[in-house]
PyMOL commands that place a pseudoatom at each C-alpha (Angstrom):
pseudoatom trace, name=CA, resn=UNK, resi=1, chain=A, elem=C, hetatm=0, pos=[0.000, 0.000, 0.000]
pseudoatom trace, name=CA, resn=UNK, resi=2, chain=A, elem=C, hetatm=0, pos=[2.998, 2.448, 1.316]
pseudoatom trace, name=CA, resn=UNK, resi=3, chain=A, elem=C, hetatm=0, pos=[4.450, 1.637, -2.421]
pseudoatom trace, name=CA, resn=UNK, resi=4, chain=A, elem=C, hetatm=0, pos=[1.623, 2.635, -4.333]
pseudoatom trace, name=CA, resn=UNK, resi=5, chain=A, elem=C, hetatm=0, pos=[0.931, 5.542, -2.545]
pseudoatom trace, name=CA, resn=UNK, resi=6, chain=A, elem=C, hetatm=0, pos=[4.593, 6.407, -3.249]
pseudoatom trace, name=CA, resn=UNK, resi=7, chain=A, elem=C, hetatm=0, pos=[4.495, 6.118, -6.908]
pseudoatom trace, name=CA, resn=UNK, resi=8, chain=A, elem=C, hetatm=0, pos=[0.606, 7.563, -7.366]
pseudoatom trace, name=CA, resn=UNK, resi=9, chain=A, elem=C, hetatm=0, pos=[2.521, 11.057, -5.969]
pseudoatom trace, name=CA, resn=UNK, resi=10, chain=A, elem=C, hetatm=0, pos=[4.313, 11.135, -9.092]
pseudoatom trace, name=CA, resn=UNK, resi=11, chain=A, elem=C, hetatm=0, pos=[1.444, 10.776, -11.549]
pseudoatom trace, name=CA, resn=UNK, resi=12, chain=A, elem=C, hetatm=0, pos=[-1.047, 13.073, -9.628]
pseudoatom trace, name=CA, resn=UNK, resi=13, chain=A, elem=C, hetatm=0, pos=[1.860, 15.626, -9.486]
pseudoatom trace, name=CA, resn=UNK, resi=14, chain=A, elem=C, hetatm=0, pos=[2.272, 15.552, -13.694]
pseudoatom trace, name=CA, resn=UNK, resi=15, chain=A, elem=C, hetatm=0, pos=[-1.552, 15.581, -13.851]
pseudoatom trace, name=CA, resn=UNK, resi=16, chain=A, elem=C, hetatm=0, pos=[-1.915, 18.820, -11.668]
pseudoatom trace, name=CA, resn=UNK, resi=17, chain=A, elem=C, hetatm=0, pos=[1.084, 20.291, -13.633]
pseudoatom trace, name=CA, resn=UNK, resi=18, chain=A, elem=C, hetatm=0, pos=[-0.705, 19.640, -16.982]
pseudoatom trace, name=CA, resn=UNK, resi=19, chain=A, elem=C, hetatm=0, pos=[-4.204, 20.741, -15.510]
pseudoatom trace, name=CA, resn=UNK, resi=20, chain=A, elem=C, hetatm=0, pos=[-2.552, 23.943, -14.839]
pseudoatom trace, name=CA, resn=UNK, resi=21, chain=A, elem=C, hetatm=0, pos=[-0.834, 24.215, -18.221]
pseudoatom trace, name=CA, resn=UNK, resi=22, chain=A, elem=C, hetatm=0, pos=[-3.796, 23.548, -19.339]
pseudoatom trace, name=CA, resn=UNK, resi=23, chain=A, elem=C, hetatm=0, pos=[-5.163, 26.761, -16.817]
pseudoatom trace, name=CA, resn=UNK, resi=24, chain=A, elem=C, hetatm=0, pos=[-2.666, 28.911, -18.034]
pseudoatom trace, name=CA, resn=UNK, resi=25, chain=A, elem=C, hetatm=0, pos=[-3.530, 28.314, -21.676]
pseudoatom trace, name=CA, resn=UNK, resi=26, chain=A, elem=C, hetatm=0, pos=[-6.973, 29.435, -21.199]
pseudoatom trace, name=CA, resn=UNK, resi=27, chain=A, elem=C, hetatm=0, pos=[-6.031, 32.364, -19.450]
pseudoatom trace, name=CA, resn=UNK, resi=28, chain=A, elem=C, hetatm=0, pos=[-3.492, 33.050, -21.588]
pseudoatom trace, name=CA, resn=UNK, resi=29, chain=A, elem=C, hetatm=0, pos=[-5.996, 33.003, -24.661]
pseudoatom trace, name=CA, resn=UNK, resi=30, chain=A, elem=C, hetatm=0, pos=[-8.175, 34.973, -22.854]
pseudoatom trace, name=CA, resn=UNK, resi=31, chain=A, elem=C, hetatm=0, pos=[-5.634, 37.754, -22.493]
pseudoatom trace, name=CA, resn=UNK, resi=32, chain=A, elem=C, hetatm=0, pos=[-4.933, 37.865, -25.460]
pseudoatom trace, name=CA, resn=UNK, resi=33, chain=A, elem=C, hetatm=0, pos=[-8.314, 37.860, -26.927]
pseudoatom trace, name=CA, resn=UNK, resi=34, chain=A, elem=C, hetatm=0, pos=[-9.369, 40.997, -24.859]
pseudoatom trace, name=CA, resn=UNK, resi=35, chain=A, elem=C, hetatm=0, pos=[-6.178, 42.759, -25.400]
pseudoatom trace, name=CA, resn=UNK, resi=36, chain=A, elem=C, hetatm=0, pos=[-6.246, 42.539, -29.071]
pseudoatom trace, name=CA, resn=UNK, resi=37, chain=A, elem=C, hetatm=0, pos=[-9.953, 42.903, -29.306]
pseudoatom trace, name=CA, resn=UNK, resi=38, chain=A, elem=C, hetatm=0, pos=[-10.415, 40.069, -31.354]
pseudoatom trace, name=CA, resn=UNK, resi=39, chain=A, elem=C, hetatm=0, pos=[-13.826, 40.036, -33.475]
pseudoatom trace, name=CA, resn=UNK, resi=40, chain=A, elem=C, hetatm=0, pos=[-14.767, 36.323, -34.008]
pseudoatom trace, name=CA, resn=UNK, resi=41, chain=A, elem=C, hetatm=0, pos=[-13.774, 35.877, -37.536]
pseudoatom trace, name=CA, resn=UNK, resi=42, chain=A, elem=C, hetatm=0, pos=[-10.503, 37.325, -36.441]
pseudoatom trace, name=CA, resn=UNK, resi=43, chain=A, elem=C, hetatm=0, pos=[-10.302, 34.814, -33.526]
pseudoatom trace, name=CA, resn=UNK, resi=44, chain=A, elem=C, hetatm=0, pos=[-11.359, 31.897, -36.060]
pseudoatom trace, name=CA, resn=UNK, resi=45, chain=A, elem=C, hetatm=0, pos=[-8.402, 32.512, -38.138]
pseudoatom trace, name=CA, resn=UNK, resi=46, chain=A, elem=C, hetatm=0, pos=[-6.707, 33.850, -35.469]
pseudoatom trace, name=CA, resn=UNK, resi=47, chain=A, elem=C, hetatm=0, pos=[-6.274, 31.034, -33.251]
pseudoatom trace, name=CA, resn=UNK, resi=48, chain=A, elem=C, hetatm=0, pos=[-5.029, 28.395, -35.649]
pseudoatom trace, name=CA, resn=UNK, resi=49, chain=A, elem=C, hetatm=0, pos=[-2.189, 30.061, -36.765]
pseudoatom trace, name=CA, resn=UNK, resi=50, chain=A, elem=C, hetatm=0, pos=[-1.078, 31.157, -32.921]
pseudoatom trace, name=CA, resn=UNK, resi=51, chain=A, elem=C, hetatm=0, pos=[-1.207, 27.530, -32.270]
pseudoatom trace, name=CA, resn=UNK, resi=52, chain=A, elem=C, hetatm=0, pos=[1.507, 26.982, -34.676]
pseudoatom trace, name=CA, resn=UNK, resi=53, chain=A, elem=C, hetatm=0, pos=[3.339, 29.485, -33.901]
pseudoatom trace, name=CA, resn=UNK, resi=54, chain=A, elem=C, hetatm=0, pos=[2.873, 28.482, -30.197]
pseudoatom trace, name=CA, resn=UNK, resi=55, chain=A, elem=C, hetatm=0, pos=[4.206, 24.768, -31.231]
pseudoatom trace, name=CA, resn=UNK, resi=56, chain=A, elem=C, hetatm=0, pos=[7.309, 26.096, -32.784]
pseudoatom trace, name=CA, resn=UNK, resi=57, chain=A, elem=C, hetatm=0, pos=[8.444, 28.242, -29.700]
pseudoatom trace, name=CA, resn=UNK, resi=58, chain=A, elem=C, hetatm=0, pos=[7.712, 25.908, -27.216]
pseudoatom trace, name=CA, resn=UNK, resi=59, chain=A, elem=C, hetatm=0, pos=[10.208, 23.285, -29.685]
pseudoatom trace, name=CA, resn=UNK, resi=60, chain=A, elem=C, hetatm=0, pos=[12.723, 25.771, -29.383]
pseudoatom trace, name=CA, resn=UNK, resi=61, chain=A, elem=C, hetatm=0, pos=[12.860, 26.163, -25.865]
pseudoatom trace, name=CA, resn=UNK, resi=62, chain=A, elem=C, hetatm=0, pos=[12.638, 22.461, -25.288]
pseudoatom trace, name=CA, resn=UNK, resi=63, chain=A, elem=C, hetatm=0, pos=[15.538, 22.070, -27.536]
pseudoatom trace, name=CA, resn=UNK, resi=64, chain=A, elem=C, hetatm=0, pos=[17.274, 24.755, -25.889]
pseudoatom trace, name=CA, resn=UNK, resi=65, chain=A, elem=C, hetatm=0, pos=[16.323, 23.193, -22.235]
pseudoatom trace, name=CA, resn=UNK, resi=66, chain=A, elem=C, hetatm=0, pos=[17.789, 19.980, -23.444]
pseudoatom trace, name=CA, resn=UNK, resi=67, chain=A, elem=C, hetatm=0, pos=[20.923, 21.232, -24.664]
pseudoatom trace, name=CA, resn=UNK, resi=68, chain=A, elem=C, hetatm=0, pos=[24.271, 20.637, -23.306]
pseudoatom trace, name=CA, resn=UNK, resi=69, chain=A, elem=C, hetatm=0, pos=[25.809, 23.356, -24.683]
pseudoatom trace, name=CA, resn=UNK, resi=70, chain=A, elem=C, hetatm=0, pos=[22.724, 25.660, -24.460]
pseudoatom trace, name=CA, resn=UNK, resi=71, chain=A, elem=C, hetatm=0, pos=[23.543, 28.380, -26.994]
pseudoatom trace, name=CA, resn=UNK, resi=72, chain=A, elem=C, hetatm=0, pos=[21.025, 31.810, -25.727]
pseudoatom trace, name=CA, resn=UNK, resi=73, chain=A, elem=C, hetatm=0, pos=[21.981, 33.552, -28.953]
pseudoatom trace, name=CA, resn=UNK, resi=74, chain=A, elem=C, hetatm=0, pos=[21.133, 30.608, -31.571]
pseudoatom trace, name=CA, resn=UNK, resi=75, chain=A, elem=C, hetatm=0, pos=[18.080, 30.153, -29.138]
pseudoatom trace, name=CA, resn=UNK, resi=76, chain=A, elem=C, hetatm=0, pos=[16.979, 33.872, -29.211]
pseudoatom trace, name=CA, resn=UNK, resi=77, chain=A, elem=C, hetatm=0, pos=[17.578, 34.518, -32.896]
pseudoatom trace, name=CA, resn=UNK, resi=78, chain=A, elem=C, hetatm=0, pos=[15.486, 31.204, -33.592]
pseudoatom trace, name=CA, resn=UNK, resi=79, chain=A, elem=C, hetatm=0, pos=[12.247, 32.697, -31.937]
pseudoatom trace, name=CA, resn=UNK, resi=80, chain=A, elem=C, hetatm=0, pos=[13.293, 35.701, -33.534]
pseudoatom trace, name=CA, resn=UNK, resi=81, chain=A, elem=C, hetatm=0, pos=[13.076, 33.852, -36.612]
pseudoatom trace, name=CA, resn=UNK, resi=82, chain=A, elem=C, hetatm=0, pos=[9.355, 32.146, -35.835]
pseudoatom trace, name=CA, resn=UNK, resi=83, chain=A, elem=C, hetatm=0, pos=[8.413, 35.918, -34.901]
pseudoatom trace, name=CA, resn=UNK, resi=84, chain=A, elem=C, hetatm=0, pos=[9.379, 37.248, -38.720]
pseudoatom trace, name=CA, resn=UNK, resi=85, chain=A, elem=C, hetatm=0, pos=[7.788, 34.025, -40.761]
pseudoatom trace, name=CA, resn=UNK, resi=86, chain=A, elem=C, hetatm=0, pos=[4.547, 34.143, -38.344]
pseudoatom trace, name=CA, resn=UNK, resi=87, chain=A, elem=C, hetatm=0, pos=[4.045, 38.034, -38.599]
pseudoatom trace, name=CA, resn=UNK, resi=88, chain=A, elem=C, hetatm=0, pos=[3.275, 37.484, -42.290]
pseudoatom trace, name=CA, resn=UNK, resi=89, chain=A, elem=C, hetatm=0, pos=[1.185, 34.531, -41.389]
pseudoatom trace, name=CA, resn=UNK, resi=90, chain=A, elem=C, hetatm=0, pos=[-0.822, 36.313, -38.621]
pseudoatom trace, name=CA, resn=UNK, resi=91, chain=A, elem=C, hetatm=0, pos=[-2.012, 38.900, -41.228]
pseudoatom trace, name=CA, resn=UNK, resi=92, chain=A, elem=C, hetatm=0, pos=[-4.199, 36.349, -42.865]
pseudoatom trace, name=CA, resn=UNK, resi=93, chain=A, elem=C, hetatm=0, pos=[-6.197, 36.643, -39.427]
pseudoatom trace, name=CA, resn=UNK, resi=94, chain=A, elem=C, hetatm=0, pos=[-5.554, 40.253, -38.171]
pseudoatom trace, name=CA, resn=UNK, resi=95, chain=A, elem=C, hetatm=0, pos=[-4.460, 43.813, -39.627]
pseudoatom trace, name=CA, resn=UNK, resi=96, chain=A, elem=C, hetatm=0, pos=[-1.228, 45.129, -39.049]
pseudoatom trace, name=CA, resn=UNK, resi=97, chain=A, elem=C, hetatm=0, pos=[-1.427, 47.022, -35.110]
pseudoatom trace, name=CA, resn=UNK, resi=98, chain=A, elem=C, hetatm=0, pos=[-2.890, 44.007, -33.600]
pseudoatom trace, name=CA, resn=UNK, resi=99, chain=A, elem=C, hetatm=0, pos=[0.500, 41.631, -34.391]
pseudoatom trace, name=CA, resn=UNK, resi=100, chain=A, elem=C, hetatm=0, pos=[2.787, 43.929, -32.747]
pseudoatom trace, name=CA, resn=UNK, resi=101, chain=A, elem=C, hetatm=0, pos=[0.161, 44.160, -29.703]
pseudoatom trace, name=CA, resn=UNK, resi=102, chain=A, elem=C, hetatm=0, pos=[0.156, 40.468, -29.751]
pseudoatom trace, name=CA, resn=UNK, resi=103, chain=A, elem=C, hetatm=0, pos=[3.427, 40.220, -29.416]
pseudoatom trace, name=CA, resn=UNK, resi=104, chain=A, elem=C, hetatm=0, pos=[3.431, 42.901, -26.735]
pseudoatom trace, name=CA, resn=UNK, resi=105, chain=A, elem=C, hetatm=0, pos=[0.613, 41.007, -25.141]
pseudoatom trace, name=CA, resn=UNK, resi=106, chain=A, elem=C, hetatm=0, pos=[2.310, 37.609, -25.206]
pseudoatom trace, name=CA, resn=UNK, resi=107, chain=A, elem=C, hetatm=0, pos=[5.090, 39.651, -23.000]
pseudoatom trace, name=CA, resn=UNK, resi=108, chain=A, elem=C, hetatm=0, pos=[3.284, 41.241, -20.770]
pseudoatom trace, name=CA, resn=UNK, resi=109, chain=A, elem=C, hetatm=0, pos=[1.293, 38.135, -19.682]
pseudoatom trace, name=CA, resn=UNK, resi=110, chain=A, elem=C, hetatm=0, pos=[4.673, 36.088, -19.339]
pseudoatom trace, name=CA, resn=UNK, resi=111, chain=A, elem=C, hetatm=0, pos=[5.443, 39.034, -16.630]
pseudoatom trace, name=CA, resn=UNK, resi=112, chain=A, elem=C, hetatm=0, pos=[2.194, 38.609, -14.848]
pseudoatom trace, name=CA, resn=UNK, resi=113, chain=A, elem=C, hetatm=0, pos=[2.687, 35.125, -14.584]
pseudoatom trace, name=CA, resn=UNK, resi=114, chain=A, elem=C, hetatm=0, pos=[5.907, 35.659, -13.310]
pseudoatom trace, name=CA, resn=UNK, resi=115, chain=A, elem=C, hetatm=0, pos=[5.097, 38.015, -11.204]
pseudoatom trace, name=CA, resn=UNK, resi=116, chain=A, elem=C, hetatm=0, pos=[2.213, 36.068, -9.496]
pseudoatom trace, name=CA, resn=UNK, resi=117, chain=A, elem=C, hetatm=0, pos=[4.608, 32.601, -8.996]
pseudoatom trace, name=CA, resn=UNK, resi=118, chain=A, elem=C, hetatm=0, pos=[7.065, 35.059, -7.178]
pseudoatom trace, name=CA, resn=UNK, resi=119, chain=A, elem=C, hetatm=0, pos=[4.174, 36.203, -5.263]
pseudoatom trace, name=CA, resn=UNK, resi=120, chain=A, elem=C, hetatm=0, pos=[3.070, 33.010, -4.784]
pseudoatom trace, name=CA, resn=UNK, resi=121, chain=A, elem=C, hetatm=0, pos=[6.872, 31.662, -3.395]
pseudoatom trace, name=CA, resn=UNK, resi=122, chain=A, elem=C, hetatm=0, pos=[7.255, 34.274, -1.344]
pseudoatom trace, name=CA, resn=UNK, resi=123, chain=A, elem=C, hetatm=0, pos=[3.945, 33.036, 0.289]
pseudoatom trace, name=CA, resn=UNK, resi=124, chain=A, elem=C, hetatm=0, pos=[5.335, 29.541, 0.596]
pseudoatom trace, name=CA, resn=UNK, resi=125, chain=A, elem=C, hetatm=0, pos=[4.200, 27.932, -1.953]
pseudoatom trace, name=CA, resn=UNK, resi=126, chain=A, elem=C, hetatm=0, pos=[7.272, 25.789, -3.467]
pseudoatom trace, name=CA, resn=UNK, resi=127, chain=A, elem=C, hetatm=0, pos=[7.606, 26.555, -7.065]
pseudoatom trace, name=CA, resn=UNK, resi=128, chain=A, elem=C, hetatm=0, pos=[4.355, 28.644, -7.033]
pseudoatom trace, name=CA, resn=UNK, resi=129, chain=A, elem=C, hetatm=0, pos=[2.008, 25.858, -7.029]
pseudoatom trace, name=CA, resn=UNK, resi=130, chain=A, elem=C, hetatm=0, pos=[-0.590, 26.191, -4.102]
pseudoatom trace, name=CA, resn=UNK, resi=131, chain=A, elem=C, hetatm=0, pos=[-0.753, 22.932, -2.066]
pseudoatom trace, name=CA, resn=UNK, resi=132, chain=A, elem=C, hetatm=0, pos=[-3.079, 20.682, -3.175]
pseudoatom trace, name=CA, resn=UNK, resi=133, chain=A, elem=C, hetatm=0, pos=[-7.192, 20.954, -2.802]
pseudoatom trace, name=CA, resn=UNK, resi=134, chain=A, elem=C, hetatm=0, pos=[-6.351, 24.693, -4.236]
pseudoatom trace, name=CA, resn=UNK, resi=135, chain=A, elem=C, hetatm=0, pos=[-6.402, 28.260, -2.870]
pseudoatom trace, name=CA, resn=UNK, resi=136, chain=A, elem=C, hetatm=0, pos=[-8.467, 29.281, -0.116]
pseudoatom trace, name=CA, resn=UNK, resi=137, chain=A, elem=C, hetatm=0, pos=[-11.213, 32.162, -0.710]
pseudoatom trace, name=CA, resn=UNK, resi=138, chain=A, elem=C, hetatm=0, pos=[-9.462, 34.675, 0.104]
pseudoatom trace, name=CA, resn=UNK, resi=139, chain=A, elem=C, hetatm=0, pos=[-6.373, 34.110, -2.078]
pseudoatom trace, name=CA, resn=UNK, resi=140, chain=A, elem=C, hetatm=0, pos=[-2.613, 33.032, -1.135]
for i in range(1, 140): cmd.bond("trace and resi %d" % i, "trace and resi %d" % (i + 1))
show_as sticks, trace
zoom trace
């Protein structure tokens, strides 16, 4: 029993960490839609491309994560890179201001979120995940 308590930890732990991925997608999308004051069509052709574009960054990273030698500039000019080809994409879906505010949008939400796990560690939580069974009412 002791045993498979011990290894159920591990699997509950990756589910909570993708439920909250999945958490901070939404919100995420949610941003963004509001800050860019999407119209629906826009947000129907919208959308598809970002998650593209949001596939190709996150391989980057990973590849940069899982890189011995963990080159920042090859990293940084490779997003810079999926920026350029998706600006041209993202004007199938939106007009011209609204891709530089996405990409100013994308930042700014990375510094809330950042902002809020600090928040959250200096509270205790470890890593910035609340303990499990959530947050209580009145926030951490």
């Amino acid at each position: 029993m002791v045993i498979l308590c011990w290894l159920a930890q591990p699997a509950w732990s990756q589910g909570q960490k993708r439920n909250m991925a999945g958490q901070l997608e939404a919100m995420k999308t949610g941003f963004i839609t509001t800050r860019l004051q999407l119209t629906p069509q826009e947000a129907q052709k919208f959308w598809p491309i970002y998650n593209l574009y949001s596939e190709e960054v996150r391989q980057v990273i990973f590849n940069f994560r899982h890189d011995p030698n963990r080159n920042e500039l090859a990293k940084e000019e490779a997003l810079l890179n999926i920026k350029k080809k998706y600006s041209v994409e993202f004007l199938k879906a939106i007009p011209p201001p609204k891709i530089n505010d996405f990409f100013q949008a994308e930042i700014d939400f990375n510094r809330l979120v950042q902002q809020e796990m600090l928040r959250r560690q200096r509270n205790g939580y470890p890593g910035g995940v609340p303990p499990p069974g959530g947050l209580t009412p009145q926030g951490p």
